[in-house]
Structure formats: C-alpha cells, structure tokens
LOGUVEX-743014 format. One line per 8 residues: number of its first residue (from 1); their letters; for each residue x, y, z negated of N, C-alpha, C. Coordinates in nm, 4 decimals, decimal comma, m for minus. Layout:
N
NUM> a> X/Y/Z/X/Y/Z/X/Y/Z | ...
//
This chain:
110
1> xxxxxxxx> m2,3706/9,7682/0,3828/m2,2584/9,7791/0,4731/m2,2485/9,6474/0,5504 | m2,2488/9,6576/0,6841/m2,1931/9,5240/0,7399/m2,0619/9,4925/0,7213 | m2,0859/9,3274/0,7502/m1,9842/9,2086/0,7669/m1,8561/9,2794/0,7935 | m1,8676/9,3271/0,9241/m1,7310/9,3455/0,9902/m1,6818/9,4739/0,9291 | m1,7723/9,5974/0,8803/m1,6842/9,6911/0,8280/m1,6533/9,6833/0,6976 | m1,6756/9,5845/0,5991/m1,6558/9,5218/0,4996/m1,4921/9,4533/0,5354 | m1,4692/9,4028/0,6194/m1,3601/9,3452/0,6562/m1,2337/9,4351/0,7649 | m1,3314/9,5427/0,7396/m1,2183/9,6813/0,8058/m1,2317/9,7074/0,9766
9> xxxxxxxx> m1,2842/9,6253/1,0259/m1,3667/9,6561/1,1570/m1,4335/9,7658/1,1571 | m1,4452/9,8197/1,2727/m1,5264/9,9670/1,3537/m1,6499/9,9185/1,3238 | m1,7640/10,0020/1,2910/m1,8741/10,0094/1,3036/m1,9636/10,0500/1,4164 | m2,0372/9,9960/1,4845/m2,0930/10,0652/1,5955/m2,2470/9,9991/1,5813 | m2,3051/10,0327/1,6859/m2,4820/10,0134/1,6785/m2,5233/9,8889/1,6760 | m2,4535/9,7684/1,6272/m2,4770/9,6643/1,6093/m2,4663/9,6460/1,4107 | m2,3897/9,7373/1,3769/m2,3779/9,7586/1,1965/m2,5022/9,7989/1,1861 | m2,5634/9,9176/1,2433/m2,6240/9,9941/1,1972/m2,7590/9,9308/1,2326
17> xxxxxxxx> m2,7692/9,8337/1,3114/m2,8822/9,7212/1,3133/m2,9081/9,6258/1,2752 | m2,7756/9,5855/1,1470/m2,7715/9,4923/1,0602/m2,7785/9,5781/0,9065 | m2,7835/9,7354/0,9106/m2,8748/9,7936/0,8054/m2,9539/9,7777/0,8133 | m3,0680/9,8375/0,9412/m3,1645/9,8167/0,9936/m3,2545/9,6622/0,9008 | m3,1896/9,5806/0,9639/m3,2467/9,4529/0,9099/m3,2130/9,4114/0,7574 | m3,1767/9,4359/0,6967/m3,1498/9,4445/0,5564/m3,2758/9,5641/0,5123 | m3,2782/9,6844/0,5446/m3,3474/9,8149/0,5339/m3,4946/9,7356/0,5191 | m3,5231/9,7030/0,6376/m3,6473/9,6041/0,6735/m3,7078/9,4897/0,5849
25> xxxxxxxx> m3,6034/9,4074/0,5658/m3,5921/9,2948/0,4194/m3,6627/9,3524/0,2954 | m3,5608/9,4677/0,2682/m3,6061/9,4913/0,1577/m3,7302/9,5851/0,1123 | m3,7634/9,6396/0,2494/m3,9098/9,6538/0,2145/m4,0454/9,5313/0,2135 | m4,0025/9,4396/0,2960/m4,0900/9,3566/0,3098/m4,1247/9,2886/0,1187 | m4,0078/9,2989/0,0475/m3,9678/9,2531/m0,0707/m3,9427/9,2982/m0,1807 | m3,9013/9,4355/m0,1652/m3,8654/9,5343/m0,2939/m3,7840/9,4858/m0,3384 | m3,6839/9,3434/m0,3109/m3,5390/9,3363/m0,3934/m3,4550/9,2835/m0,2509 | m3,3009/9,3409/m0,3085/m3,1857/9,3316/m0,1921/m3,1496/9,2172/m0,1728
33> xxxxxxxx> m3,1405/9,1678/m0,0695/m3,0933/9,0554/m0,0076/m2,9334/8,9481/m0,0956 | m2,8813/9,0382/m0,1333/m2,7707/8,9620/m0,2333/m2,8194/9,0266/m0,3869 | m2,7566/8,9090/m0,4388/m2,8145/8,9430/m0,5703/m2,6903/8,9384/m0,6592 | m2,5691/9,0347/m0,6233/m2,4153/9,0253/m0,7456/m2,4108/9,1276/m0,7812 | m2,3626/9,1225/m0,8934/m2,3344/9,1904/m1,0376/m2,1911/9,3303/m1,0291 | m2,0895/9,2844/m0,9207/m2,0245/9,4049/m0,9069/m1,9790/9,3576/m0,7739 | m1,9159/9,4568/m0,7392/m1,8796/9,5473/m0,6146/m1,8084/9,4353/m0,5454 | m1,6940/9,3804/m0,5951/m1,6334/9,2844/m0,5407/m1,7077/9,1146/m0,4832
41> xxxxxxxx> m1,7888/9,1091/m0,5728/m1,9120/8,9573/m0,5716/m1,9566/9,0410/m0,4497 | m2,0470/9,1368/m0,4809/m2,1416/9,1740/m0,3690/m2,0426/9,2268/m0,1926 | m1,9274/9,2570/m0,2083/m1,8561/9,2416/m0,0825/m1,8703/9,0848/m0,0208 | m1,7761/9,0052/m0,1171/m1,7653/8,8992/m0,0598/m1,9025/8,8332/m0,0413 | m2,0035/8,8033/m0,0983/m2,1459/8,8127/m0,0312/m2,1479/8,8152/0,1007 | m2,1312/8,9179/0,1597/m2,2027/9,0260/0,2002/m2,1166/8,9852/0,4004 | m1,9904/8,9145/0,3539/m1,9095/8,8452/0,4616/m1,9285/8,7048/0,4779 | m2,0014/8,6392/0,3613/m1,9580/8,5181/0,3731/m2,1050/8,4199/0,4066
49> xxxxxxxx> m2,1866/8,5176/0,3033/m2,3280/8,4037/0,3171/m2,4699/8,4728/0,3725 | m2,4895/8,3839/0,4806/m2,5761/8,4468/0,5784/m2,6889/8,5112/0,4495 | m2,7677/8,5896/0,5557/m2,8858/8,6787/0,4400/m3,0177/8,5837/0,4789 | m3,0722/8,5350/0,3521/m3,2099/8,4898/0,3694/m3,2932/8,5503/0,3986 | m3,4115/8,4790/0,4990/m3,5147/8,6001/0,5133/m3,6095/8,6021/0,4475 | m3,6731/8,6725/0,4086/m3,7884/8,7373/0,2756/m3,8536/8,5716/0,2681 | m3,9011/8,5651/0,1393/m4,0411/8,4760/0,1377/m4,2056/8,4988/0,1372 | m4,1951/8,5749/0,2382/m4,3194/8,6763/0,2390/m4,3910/8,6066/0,4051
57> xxxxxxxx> m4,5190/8,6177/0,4303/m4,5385/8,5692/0,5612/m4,5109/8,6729/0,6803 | m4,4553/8,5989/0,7519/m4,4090/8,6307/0,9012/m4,4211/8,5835/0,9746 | m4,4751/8,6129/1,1396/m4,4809/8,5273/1,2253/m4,3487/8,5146/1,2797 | m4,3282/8,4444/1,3529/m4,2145/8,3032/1,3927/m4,1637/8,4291/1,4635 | m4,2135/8,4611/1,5793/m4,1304/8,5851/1,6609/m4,0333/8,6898/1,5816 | m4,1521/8,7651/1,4604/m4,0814/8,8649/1,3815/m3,9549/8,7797/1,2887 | m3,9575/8,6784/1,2352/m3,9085/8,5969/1,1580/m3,7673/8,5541/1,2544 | m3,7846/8,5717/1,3899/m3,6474/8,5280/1,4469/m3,6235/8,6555/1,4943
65> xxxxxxxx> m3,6969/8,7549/1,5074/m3,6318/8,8924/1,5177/m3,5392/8,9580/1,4118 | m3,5730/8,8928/1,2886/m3,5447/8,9633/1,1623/m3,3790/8,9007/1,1295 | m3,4195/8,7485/1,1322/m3,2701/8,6957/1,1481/m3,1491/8,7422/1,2594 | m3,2061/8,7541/1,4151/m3,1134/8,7941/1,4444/m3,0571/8,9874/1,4367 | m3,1393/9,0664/1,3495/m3,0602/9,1556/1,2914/m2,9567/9,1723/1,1845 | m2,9695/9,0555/1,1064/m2,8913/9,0282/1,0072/m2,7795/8,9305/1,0285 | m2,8194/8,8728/1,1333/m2,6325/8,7529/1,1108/m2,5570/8,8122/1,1112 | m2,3936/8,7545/1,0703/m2,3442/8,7679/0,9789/m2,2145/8,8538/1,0739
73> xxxxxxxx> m2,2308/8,7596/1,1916/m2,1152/8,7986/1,3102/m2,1700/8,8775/1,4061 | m2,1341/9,0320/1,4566/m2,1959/9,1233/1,4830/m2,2228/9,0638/1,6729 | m2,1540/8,9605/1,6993/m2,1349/8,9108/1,8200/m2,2717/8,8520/1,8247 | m2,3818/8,7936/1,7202/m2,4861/8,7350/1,7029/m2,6000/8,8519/1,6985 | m2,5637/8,9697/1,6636/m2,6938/9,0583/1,6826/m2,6783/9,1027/1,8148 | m2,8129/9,1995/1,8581/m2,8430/9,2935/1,9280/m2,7004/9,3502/1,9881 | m2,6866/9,3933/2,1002/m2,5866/9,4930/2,1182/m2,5930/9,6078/2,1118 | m2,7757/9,6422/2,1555/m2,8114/9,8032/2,1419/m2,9099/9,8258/2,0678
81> xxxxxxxx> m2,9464/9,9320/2,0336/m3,0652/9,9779/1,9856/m3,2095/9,9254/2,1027 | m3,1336/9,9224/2,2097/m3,2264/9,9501/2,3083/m3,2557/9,8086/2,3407 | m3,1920/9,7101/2,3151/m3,1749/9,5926/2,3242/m3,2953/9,5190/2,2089 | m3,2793/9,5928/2,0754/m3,3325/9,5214/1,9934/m3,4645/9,6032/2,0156 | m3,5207/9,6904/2,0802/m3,6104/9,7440/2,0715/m3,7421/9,6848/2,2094 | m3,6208/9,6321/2,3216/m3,7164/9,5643/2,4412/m3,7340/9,4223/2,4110 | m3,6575/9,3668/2,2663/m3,7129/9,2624/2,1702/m3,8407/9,2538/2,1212 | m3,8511/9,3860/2,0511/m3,9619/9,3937/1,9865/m4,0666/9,3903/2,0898
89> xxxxxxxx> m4,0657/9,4768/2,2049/m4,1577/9,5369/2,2864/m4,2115/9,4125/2,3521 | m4,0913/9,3276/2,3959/m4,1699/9,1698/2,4223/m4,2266/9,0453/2,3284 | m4,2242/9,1056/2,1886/m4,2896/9,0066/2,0992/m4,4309/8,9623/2,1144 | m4,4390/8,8360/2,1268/m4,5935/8,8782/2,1039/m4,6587/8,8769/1,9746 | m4,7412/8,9038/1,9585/m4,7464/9,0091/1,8048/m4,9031/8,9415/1,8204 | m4,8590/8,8313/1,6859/m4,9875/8,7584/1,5807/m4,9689/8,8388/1,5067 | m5,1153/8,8465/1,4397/m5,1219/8,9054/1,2571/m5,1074/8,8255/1,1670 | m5,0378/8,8778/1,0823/m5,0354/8,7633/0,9353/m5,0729/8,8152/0,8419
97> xxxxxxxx> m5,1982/8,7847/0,8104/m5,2495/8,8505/0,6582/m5,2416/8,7571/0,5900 | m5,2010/8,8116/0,4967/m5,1840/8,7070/0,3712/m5,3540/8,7166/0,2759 | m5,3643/8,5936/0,2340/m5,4761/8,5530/0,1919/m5,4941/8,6543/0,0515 | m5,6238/8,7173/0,0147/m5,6867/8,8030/m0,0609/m5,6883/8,7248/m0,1948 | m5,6828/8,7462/m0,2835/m5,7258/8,6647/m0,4014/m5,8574/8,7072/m0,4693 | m5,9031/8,5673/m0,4724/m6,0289/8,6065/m0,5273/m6,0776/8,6870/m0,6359 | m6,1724/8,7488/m0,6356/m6,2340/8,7852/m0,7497/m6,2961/8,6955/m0,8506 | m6,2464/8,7038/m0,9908/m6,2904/8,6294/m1,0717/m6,4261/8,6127/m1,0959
105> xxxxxx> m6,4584/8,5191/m1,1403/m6,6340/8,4934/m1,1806/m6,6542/8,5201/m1,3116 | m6,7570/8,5998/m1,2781/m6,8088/8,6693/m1,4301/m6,9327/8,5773/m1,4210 | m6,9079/8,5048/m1,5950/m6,9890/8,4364/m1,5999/m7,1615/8,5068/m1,6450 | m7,2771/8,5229/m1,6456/m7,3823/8,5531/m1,6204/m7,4338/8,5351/m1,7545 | m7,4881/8,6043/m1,8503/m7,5494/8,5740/m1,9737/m7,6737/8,5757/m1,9468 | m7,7563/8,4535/m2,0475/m7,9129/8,4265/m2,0346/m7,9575/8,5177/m2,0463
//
C-alpha cells in the first residue's frame, strides 16, 4: 500500500506505481522491502522510511528508475503510467550480468 493511502489520502496512478516498484523490488530479490513483524510496525514503515533498492546489480539508469517509483512522497514519482513508461523507453539500456561462478576443479587422479 502506498505512503499516502496509508495516511488516508486518495490513491491514484502514482500509488499504483509505487506498487509497481515495490512489485519490481521484490522480484529482483524474493524478500519485501520492509522487514516488520505486525501490521502497525509495517504501516509506519511504510510512511516514514524511504525503501532501499535491491542489492542485486543494476545499471545506474534502471537503479534511478527504480527509486523514483518508490519515494516516499507521491509528488516525487511519475505522474502517469505513461510518464513512467516514456522513462523507460528513453533509458539507455546497458546489460548487467552478473558474474557466473566458477566451476569447481576436480582434481585429476594419477
């Protein structure tokens, strides 16, 4: 739930692009962006302390795309769908592969 409808504010296509970016997070990660124990912790969370972004690699573009779906004040995201989408469309788009891990060495008998 966003910031502002957490705090009893209207929801409009700027909430639903700060799911969006949470939605996004937590696939990049498989765990949710706040980490409290009940309903009330995880509200106040959820108003108060900006959301970190994954520790996973990202390039700098996606990495400031990602933040500004998630701040905290809906005045700081996107205004439209369409907005955050001619974002994307002007990214320029490096790959980031993350490095392979090696295969172990099997050691060789005489």
């Amino acid at each position: 739930m966003a910031p502002e409808v957490i705090r009893g504010g209207a929801a409009d296509q700027r909430s639903d692009l700060f799911a969006l970016g949470l939605t996004i997070r937590y696939a990049l990660t498989g765990a949710d962006a706040v980490s409290e124990s009940t309903l009330v912790g995880l509200m106040l969370a959820m108003v108060s302390e900006p959301i970190s972004l994954p520790d996973v690699p990202l390039s700098e573009s996606f990495a400031t795309f990602l933040g500004w779906l998630v701040a905290l004040e809906p005045s700081s995201r996107p205004s439209t769908a369409s907005a955050a989408l001619r974002a994307v469309e002007a990214m320029e788009i490096s790959r980031v592969v993350p490095r392979r891990p090696r295969a172990p060495r099997v050691a060789r008998s005489a």
